[in-house]
Each structure stands twice: as C-alpha cells, then as structure tokens.
N, C-alpha and C positions, 0 to 999 in steps of 0.2 A: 465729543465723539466724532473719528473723522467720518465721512463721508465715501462712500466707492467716487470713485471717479469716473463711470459711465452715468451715473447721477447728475453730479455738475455737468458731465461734456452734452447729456439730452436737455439739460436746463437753460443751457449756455443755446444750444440750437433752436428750443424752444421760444427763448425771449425774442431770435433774429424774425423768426417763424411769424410771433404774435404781432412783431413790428409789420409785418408785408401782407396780415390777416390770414394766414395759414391756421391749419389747426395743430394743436399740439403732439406732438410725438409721442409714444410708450411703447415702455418695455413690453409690456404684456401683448403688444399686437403685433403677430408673426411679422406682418409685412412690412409693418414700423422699424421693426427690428432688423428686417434686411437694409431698408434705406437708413437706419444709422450707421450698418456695417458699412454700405457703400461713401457715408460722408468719411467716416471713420478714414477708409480705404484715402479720397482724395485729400482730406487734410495729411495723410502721412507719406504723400508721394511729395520727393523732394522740391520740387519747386513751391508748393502749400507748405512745409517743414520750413522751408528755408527764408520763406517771404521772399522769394525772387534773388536769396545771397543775401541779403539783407539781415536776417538773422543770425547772430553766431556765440558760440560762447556756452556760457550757464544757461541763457534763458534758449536755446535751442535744444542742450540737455534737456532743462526739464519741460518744453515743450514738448519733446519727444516723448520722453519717460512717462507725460500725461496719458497723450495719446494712447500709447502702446500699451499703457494699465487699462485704460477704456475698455481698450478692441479684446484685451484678454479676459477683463470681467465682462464684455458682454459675449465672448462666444462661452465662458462659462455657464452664463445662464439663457443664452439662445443657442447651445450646437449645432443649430441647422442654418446658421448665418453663414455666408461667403465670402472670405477675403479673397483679394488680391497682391495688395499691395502690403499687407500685413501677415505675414505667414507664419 
C-alpha cells in the first residue's frame, strides 16, 4: 500500500529532529503543521531543490515531484497552512 508523501517527508524530519533531541512533529498540531509548510517551503526554494547545482536530472525531477506532492497533500489536509515558495 503506498504511503502519502507528507508521511514519509514528516518522518524523514522527524528522524533529523530525534537525532538533535527535538521533539517530533504532527500533522494533527496546527502549529506543527505550519512549521512543515515552512520546511516544505525552504526545501523547494531553488538552491535546497538543487543542492547548490549540484543536483540535476531524474533525481531532481523526482525530488521535486516529492516535495511538491507533500506540500499539496498537506495543504489538503491543513488549508490554513502558508506557502510561499510553493504556490
């Protein structure tokens, strides 16, 4: 069964998260939910997308294509989240 992709992308932050003793993220909490919009936002602003040019190709595609599925299943299920850089 796949998986949403704002799943993996909060699980994928969460693990950096547990590494540096943070606590974990959720969907379920408003304010959580804005701070993934706002990672969301810096990982898809081009120099984060591109690894500095460094990135290019397929795996920049589906970097992107990740991303951009994220930010769209999670403003489906938070509408009151804020992009910028994902519009």
């Amino acid at each position: 069964m796949a998986r949403f992709a704002i799943e993996r992308y909060v699980e994928q932050k969460n693990q950096w998260r547990k590494l540096f003793g943070n606590e974990p993220l959720s969907l379920l909490n408003k304010e959580h939910a804005q701070h993934i919009a706002e990672c969301l936002d810096a990982d898809l602003s081009p120099e984060n997308l591109t690894c500095d040019g460094e990135l290019r190709g397929q795996a920049l595609r589906t970097k992107a294509n990740f991303l951009r599925r994220a930010a769209s299943e999670l403003k489906a299920l938070c509408p009151h989240v804020r992009f910028y850089e994902f519009a």
